[in-house]
C-alpha positions in Angstrom: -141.8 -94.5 -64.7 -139.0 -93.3 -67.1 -137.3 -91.0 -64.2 -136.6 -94.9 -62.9 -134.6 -95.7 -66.3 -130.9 -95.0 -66.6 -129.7 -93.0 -69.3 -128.9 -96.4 -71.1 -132.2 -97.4 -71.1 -133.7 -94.1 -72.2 -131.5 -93.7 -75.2 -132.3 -97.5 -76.6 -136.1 -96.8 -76.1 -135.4 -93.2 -77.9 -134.6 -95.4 -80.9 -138.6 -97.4 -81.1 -140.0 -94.1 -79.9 -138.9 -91.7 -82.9 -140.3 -95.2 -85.4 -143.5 -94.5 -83.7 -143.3 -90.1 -84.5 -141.9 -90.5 -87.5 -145.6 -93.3 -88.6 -147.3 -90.9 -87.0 -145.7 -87.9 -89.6 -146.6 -90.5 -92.4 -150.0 -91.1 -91.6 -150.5 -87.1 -91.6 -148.7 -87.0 -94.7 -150.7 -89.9 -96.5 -154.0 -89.5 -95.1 -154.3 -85.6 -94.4 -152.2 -83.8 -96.9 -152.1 -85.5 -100.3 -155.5 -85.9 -100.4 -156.1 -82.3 -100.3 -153.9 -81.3 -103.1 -150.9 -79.0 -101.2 -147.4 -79.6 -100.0 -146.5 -79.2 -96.7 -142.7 -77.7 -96.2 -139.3 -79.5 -96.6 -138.6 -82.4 -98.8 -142.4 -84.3 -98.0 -143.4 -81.1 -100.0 -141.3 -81.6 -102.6 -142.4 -85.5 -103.0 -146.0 -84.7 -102.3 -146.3 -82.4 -105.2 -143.9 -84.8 -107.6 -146.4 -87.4 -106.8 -149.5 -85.1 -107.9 -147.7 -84.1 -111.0 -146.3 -87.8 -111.8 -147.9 -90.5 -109.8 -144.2 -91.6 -108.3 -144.8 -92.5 -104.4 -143.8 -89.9 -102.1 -142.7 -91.9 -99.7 -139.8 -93.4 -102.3 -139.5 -90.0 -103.6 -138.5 -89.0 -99.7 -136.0 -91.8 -99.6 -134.0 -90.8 -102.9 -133.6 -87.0 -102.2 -132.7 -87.7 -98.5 -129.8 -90.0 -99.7 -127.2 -87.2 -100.5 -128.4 -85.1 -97.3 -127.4 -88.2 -95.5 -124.5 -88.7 -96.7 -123.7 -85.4 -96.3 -124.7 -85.8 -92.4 -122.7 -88.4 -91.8 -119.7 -86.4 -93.1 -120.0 -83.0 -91.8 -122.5 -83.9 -88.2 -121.7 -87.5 -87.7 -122.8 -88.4 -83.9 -126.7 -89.6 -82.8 -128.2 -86.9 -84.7 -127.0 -88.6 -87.7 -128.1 -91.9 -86.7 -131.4 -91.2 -85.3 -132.1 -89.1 -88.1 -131.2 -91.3 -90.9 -133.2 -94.1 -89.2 -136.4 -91.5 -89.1 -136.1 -91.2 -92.8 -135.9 -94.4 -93.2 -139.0 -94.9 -91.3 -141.3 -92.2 -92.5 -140.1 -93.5 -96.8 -141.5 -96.9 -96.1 -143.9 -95.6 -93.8 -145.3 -93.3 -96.5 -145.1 -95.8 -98.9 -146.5 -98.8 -97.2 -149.7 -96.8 -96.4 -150.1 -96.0 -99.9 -149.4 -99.7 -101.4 -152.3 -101.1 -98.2 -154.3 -98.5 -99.6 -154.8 -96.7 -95.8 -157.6 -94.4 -94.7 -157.2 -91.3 -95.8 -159.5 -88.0 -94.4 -161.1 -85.7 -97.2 -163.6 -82.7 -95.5 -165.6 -81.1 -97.3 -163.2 -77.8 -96.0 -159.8 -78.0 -96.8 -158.7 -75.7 -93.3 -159.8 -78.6 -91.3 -157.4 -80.7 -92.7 -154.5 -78.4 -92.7 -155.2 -77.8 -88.3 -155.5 -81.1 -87.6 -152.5 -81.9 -89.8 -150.4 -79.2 -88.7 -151.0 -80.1 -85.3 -150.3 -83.9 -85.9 -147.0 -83.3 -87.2 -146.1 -80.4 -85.0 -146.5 -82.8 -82.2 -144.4 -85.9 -83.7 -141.6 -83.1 -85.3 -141.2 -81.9 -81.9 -140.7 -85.0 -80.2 -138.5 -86.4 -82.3 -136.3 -83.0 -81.6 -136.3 -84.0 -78.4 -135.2 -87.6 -78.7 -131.9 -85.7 -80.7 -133.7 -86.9 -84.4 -135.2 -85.0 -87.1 -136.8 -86.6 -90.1 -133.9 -85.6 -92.6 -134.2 -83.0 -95.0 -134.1 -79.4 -94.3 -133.0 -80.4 -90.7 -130.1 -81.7 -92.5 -129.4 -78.5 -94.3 -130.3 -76.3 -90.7 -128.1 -78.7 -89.1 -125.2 -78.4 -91.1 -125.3 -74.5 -91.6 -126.2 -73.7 -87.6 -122.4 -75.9 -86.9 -120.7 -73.9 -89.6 -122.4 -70.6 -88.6 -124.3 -70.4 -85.4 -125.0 -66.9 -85.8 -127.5 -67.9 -89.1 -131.2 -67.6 -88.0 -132.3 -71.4 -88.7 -135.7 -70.6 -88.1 -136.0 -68.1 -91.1 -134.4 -70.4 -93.4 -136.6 -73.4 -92.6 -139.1 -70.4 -93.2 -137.5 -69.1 -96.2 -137.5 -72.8 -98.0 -141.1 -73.8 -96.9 -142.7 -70.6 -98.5 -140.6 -71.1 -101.5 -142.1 -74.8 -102.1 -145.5 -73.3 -101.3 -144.9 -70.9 -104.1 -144.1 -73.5 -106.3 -147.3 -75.5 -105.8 -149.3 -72.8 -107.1 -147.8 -73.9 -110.7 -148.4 -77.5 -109.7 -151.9 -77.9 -108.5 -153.2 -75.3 -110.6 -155.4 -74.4 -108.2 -154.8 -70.5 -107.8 -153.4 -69.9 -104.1 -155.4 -72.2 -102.3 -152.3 -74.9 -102.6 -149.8 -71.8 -101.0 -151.8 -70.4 -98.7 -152.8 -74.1 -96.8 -149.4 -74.8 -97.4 -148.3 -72.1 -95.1 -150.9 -72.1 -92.8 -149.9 -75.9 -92.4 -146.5 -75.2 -91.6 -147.2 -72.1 -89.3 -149.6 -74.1 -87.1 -146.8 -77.0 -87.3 -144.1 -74.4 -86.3 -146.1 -73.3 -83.5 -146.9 -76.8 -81.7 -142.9 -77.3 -82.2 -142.0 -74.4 -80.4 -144.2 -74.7 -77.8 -143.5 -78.5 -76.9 -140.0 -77.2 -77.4 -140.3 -74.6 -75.2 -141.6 -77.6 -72.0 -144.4 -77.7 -70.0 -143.3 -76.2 -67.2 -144.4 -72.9 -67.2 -144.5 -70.5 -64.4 -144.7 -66.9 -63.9 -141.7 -64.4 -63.4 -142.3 -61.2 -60.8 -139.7 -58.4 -60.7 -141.0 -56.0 -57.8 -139.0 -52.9 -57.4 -139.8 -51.7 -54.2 -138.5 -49.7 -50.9 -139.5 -51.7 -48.4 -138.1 -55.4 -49.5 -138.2 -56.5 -45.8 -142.2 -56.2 -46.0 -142.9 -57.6 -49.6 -140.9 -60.7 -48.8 -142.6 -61.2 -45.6 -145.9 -61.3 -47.6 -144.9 -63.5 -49.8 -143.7 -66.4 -47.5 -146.9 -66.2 -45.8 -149.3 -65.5 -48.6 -147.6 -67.4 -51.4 -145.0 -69.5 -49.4 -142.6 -69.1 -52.1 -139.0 -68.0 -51.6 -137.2 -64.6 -52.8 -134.2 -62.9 -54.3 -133.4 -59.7 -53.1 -131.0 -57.4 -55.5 -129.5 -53.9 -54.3 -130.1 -52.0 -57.4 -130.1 -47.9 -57.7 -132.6 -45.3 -60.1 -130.7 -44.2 -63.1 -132.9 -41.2 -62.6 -133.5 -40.7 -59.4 -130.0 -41.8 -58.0 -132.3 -43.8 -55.4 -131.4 -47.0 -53.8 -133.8 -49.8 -53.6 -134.2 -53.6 -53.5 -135.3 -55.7 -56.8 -137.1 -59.0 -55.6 -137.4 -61.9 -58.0 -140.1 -64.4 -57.2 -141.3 -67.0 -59.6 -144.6 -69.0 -58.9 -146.9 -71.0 -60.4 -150.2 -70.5 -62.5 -152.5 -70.9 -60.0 -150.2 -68.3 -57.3 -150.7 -65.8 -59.8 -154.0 -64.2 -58.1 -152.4 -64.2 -54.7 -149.2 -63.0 -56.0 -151.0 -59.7 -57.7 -153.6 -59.2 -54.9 -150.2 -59.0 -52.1 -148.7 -56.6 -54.8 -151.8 -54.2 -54.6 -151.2 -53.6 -50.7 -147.5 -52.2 -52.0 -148.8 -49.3 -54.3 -145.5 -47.4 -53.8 -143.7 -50.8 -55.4 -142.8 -51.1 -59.4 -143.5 -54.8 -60.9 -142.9 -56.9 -63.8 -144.7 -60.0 -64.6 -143.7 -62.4 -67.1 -144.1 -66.0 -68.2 -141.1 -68.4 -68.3 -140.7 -72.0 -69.4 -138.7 -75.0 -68.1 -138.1 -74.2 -64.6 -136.6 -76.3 -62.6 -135.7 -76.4 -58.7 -137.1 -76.7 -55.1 -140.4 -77.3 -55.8 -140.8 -77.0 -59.3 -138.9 -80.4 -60.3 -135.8 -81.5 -61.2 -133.8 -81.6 -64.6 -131.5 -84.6 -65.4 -129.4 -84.6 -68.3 -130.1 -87.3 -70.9 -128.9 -87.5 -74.8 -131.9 -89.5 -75.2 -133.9 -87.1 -74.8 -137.2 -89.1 -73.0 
């Protein structure tokens, strides 16, 4: 239904969509995380533990350290990230702090890891989503934001890291709990991480072949009529050897894997690579359209 929108319409719905992540990030906030007693990364962190140590609402606390980052944003970034991302940190303050005043579920297992997966996973999914509708929820996305224009040589992802472990550290001091607080803390944000990247990373995933073979004529033959995918067929020469032959690229689907390696076995003098790749697009694999919005 939404390859029927035009981009106009995608980018206003982007708008109601990242409200909806960024309640979803509150909810995980409110109801998994503060009652277990550890921060998450970023700025929620930073409130969540303030809010253990002084009773002050996290979700106000969110709002008051994200005004200079904003302001900072709109000087240095300016453009829809800006936007979007100041109106997800608007969302997810009074999010955050509506839940608390209603007094809104919140989950307490008798094992703290369960909490931290289901967490992790909850706000990997709405973090990454919100990336892709060109938001963030303020904060150290700010900060990343900022340093990747000025410097895009700067590995964001370790710094993210770098902060996020440094705010576990701190927790330790503030829960007085030993490492428990530091270690969920990171464990949180690693499984968080890892749903980013691989929503991120799209969900179109395939699998790359790189045959190195003599007889090119006869390995693309078999796979138009065992795979019925098509080829590309390099010239390329052994370093070594000083030998000419052909290197065929090939990408299929998942479920072409089998055939693909069961062909290959019939070509024992051939040299192959297999490898997975995301996002393709093409022929049969689907279209990509440009769209700020994201959606």
């Amino acid at each position: 239904m939404l390859k029927n929108l035009s981009s106009m319409q995608k980018r206003i719905l982007s708008y109601p969509a990242i409200v909806l992540l960024c309640v979803v990030s509150s909810i995980v906030i409110h109801s998994f995380v503060i009652p277990t007693d550890f921060a998450p990364g970023g700025v929620s962190g930073i409130a969540t533990m303030i809010q253990y140590a002084w009773g002050i609402n996290a979700g106000i606390l969110v709002f008051l350290i994200n005004i200079p980052l904003c302001i900072m944003s709109i000087f240095l970034l300016g453009g829809e990230f800006t936007v979007k991302s100041i109106l997800g940190v608007l969302t997810f303050s009074f999010s955050l702090w509506i839940l608390d005043y209603i007094d809104f579920p919140v989950y307490e297992p008798e094992q703290s890891i369960l909490t931290v997966v289901v967490g992790g996973v909850l706000d990997g999914f709405a973090v990454a989503f919100i990336f892709k509708l060109t938001g963030s929820l303020g904060g150290t996305d700010f900060v990343a934001a900022v340093i990747y224009k000025k410097n895009s040589q700067i590995n964001i992802i370790w710094f993210v890291f770098a902060i996020n472990v440094l705010i576990a550290l701190v927790s330790i001091f503030v829960y007085k709990r030993g490492i428990e607080p530091a270690i969920l803390s990171i464990i949180m944000t690693f499984i968080s991480g890892k749903v980013v990247d691989s929503i991120m990373a799209g969900f179109t995933v395939a699998s790359k072949f790189e045959i190195i073979t003599e007889k090119p004529e006869e390995v693309k033959q078999a796979i138009y009529s065992i795979v019925e995918r098509g080829v590309t067929i390099i010239p390329v020469k052994g370093a070594y050897s000083n030998t000419e032959r052909h290197l065929i690229l090939c990408i299929v689907r998942k479920r072409e894997i089998p055939n693909m390696q069961r062909l290959l076995r019939d070509f024992e003098c051939s040299f192959s690579i297999q490898s997975n790749v995301h996002n393709v697009y093409g022929q049969r694999f689907g279209s990509i359209k440009s769209s700020k919005s994201g959606l």
